[in-house]
LUMDO-563826 format. One record per residue (C-alpha): residue in three letters; residue number from 1; x, y, z. Coordinates in steps of 0.05 Angstrom, whole numbers, m for minus. Layout:
BEGIN
gunu = ALA&fitor = NUM&u = X&v = Y&w = Z .
...
! end
This chain:
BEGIN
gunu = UNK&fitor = 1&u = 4769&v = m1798&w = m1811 .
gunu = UNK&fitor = 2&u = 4778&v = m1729&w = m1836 .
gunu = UNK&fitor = 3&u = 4727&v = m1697&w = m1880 .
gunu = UNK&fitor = 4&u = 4735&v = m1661&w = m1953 .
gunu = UNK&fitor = 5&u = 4700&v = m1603&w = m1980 .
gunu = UNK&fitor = 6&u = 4696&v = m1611&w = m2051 .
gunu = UNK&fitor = 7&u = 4686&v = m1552&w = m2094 .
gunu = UNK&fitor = 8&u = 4678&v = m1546&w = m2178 .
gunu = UNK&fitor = 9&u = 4728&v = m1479&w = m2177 .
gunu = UNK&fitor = 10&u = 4665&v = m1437&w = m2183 .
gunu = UNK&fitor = 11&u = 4663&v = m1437&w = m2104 .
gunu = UNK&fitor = 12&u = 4707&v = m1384&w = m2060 .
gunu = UNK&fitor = 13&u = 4734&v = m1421&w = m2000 .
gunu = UNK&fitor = 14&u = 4683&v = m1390&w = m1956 .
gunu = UNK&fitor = 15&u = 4632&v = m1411&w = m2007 .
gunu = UNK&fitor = 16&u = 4613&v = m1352&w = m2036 .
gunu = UNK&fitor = 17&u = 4600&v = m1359&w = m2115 .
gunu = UNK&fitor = 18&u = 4617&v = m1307&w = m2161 .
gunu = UNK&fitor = 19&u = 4597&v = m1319&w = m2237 .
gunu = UNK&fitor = 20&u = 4622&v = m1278&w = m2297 .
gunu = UNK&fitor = 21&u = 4588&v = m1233&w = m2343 .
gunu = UNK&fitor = 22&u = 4574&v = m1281&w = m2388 .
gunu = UNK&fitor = 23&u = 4546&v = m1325&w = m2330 .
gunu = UNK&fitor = 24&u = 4503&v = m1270&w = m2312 .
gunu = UNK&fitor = 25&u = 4480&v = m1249&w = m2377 .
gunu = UNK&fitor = 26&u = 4463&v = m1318&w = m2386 .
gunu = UNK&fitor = 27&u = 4418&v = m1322&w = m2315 .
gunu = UNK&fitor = 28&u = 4395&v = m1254&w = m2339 .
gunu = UNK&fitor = 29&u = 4370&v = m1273&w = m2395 .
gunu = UNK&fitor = 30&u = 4406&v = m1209&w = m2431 .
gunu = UNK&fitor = 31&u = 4466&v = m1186&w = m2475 .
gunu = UNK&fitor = 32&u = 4538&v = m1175&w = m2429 .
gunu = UNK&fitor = 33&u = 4540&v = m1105&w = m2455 .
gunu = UNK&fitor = 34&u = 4478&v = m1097&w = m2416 .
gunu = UNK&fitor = 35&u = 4516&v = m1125&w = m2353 .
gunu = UNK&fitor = 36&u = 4574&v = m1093&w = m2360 .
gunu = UNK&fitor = 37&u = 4532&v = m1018&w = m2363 .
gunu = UNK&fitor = 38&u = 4507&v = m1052&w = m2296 .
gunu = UNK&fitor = 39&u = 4568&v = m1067&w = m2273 .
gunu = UNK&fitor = 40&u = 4594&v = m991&w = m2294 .
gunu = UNK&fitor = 41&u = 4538&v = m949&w = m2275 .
gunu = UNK&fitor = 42&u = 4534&v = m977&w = m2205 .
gunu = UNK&fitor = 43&u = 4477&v = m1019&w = m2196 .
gunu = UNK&fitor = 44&u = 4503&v = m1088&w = m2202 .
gunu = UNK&fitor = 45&u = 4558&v = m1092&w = m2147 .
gunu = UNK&fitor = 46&u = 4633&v = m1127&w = m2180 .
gunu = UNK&fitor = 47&u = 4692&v = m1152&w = m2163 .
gunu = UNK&fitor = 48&u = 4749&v = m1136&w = m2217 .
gunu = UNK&fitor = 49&u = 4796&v = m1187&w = m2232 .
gunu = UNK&fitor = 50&u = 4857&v = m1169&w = m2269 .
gunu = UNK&fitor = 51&u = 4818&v = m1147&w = m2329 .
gunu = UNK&fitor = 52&u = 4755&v = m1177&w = m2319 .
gunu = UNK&fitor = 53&u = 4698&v = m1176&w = m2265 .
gunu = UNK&fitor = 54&u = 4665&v = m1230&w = m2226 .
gunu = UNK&fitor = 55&u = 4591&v = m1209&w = m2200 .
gunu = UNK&fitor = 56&u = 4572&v = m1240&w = m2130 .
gunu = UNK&fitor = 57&u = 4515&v = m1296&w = m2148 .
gunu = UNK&fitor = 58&u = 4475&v = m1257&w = m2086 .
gunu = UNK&fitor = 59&u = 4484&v = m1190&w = m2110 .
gunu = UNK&fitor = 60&u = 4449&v = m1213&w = m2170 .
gunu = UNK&fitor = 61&u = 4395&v = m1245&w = m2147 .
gunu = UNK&fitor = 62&u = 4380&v = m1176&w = m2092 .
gunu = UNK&fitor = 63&u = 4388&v = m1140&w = m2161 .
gunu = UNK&fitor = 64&u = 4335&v = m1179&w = m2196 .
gunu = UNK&fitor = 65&u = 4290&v = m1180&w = m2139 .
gunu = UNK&fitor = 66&u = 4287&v = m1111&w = m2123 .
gunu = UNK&fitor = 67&u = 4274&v = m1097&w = m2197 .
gunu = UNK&fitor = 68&u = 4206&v = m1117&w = m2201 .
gunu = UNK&fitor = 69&u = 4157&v = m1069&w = m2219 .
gunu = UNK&fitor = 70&u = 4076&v = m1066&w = m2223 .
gunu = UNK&fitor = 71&u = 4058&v = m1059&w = m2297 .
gunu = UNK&fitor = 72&u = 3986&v = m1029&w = m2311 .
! end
């Protein structure tokens, strides 16, 4: 009995996930302008797609936890 590997289309076939910028904004909690000056500048790693970009779901996360900073 052979096995399938079902995926929602959001899922690269070695299952990496890339979102979009609104996906990110979203997780982000902030505007896609913001991402994209992320995506421009440098510090958020992309992958451009014809005319858009698709953001690795792990670069975002390393992004957001090497942002932290100690307030006070």
């Amino acid at each position: 009995m052979a096995t399938t590997d079902k995926t929602d289309g959001s899922q690269a076939a070695g299952g990496s996930q890339f979102l979009t910028v609104a996906e990110v904004a979203a997780l982000m909690r902030v505007s896609k302008m913001t991402v994209y000056r992320l995506v421009h500048s440098g510090e958020l790693p992309a992958v451009r797609v014809g005319r858009s970009f698709r953001v690795h779901s792990k670069a975002v996360h390393e992004y957001l936890d090497t942002s932290y900073f100690s307030a006070g």
